[in-house]
C-alpha positions in Angstrom: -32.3 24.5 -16.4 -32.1 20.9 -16.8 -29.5 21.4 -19.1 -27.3 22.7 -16.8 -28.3 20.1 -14.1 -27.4 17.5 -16.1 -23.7 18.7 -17.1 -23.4 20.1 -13.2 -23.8 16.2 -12.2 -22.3 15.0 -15.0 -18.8 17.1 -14.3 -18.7 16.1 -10.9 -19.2 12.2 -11.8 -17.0 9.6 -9.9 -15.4 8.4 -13.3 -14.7 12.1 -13.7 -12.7 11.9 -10.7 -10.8 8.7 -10.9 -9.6 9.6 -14.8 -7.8 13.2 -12.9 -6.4 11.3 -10.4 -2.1 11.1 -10.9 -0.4 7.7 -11.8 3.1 7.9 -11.0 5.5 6.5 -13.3 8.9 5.5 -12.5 12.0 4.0 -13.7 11.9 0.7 -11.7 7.6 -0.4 -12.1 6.6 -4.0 -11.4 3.3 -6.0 -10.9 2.4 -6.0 -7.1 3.0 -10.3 -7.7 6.7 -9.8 -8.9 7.0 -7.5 -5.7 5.6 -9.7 -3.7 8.1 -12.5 -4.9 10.9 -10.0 -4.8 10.5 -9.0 -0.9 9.3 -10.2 2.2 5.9 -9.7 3.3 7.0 -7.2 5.9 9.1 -5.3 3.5 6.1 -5.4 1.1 3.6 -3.9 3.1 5.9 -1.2 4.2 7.4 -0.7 0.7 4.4 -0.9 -1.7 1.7 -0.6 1.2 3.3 2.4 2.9 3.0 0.4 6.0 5.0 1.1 8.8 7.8 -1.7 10.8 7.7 -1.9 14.5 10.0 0.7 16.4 13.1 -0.3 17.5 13.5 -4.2 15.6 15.7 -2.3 12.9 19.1 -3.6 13.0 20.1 -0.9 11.5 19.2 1.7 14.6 22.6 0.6 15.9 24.8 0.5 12.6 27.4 2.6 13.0 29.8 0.8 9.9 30.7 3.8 7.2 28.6 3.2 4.1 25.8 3.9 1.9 21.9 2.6 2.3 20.1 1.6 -0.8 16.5 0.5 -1.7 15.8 -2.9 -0.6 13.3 -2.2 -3.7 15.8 -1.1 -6.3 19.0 -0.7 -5.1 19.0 3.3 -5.5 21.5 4.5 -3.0 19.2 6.8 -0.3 21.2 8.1 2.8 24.8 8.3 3.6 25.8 6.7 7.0 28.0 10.2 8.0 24.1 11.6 7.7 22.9 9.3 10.4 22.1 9.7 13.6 20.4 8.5 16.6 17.3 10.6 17.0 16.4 7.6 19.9 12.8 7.6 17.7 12.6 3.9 17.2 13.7 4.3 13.1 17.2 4.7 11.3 17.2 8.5 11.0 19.2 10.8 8.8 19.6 14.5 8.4 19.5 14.2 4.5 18.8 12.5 1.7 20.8 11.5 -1.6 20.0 14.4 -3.4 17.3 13.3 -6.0 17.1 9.7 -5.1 14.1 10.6 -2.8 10.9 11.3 -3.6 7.9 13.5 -1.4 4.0 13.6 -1.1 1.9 14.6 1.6 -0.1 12.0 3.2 -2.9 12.5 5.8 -3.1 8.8 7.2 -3.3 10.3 10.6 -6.2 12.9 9.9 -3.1 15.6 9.4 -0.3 16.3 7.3 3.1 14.6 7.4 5.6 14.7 4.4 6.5 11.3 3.2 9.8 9.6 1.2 9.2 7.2 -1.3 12.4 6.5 -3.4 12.4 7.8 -6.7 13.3 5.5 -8.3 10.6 2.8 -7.7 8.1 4.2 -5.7 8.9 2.7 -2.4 7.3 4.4 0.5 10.6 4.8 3.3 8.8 6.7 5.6 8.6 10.2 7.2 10.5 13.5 6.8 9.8 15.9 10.2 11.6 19.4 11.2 13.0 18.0 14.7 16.2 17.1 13.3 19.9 18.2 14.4 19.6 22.3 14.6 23.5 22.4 13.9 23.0 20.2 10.7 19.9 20.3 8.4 17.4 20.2 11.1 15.4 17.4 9.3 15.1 14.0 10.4 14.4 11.5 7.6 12.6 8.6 10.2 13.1 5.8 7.8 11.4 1.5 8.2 15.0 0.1 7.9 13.0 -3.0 6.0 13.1 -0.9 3.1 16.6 -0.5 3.2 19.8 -2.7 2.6 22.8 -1.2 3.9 26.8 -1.5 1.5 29.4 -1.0 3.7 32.7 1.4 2.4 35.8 -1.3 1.6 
């Protein structure tokens, strides 16, 4: 009986836990102080912090110039400007995604389930992927902090 107690507790230990948990690894990995000189400290806490930029102080909510946006992280190109659209949400939002350049977990942050982008390359969090998008399109809407992006427009 106290045999089994013992291994009961001892399988259910806290170091048990943390040694399960998932490590990502990507392509692009750097120590949170060469982020931190890399980007600003707005773009770092929404890019390594999955924190989230003010609605509507994107410049990018009004670009309408034909291009691509990239990671401010890693320069991976993300979103095609023909994907964009104004979904009036505050956040750049597009109907798709460069198809495996982005990266989804769940995240509960808000007590319930949202599905959220990180680019693939680097980790970075982008933001939010929700099924209120164009119905004659995709019907996604990628709501994406336009700090973690940098926008190349077509010559």
């Amino acid at each position: 009986m106290v045999f089994a107690l013992t291994l009961f507790f001892n399988c259910n230990s806290s170091a048990q836990k943390k040694s399960n948990e998932k490590t990502e690894i990507y392509k692009v990995m750097k120590t949170e102080a060469e982020w931190k000189t890399q980007l600003t400290a707005i773009e770092f806490n929404v890019l390594r912090k999955a924190g989230t930029e003010r609605a509507f102080t994107s410049p990018f909510n009004k670009n309408n110039e034909a291009g691509i946006y990239i990671c401010k992280g890693c320069d991976t190109p993300l979103f095609k400007s023909e994907h964009k659209y104004d979904s009036r949400s505050g956040w750049p939002s597009f109907d798709r995604e460069v198809e495996d350049n982005v990266a989804f977990s769940t995240d509960y942050d808000l007590g319930y389930a949202r599905t959220e982008e990180h680019c693939a390359t680097c980790g970075g969090h982008l933001g939010h992927v929700f099924n209120d998008g164009p119905k004659n399109t995709t019907g996604k809407r990628h709501c994406i902090n336009g700090v973690s992006l940098k926008f190349i427009e077509n010559k």
